[in-house]
C-alpha positions in Angstrom: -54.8 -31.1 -17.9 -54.9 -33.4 -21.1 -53.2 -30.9 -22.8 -50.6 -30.7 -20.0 -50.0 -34.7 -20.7 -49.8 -34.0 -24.3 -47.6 -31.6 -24.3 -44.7 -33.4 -22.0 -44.9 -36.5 -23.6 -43.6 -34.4 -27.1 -40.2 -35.9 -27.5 -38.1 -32.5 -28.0 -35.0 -31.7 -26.2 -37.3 -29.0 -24.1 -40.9 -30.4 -24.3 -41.7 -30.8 -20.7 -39.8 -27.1 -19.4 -42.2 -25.3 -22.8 -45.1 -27.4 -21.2 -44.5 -26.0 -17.9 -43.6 -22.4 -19.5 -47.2 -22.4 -21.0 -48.8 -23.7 -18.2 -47.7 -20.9 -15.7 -48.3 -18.0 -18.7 -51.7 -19.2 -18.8 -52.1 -19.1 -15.4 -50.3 -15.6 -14.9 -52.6 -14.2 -17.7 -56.1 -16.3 -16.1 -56.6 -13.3 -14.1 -56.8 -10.7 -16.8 -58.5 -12.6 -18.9 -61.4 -13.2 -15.8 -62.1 -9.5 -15.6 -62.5 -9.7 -19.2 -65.1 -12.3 -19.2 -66.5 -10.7 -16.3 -67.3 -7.6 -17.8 -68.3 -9.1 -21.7 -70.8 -11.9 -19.8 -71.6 -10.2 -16.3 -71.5 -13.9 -15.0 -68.3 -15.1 -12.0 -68.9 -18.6 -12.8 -68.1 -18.0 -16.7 -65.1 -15.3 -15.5 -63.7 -18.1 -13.0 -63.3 -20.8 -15.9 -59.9 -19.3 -17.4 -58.5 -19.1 -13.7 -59.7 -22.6 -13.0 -58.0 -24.0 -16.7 -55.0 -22.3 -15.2 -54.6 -23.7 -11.8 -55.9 -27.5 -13.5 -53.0 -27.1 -15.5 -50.0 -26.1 -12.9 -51.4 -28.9 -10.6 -51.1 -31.1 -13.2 -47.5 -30.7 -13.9 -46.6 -31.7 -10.3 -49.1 -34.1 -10.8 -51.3 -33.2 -8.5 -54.4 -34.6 -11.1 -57.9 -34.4 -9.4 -60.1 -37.4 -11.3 -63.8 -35.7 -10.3 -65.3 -39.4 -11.4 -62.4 -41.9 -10.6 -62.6 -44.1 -7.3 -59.7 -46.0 -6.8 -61.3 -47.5 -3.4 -64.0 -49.4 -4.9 -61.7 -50.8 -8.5 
């Protein structure tokens, strides 16, 4: 998701639309590259992470951003 941020905030004509390229590649390929890890490691919690990385990143383009230690409620 960092990487997401990083990437749009590079000031070329095209920046954000290659961000958002890479972001759904790597998602498109997460599968593939799950079945991989599942086979080399044997483990579905290592074979999930790629898929998880790709999904982090689409939501993070429509900034749907999930902060896992962030309570705005209690700041």
């Amino acid at each position: 998701m960092i990487s997401a941020w990083c990437g749009q905030k590079v000031r070329e004509p095209f920046g954000r639309l290659r961000t958002m390229a890479k972001s759904f590649a790597l998602l498109a390929a997460s599968p593939v590259r799950a079945a991989g890890r599942l086979l080399a490691k044997g483990s579905p919690s290592l074979a999930l992470y790629p898929v998880l990385v790709g999904v982090g990143r689409v939501m993070a383009e429509f900034g749907q951003v999930h902060e896992q230690y962030r309570q705005p409620e209690k700041n």
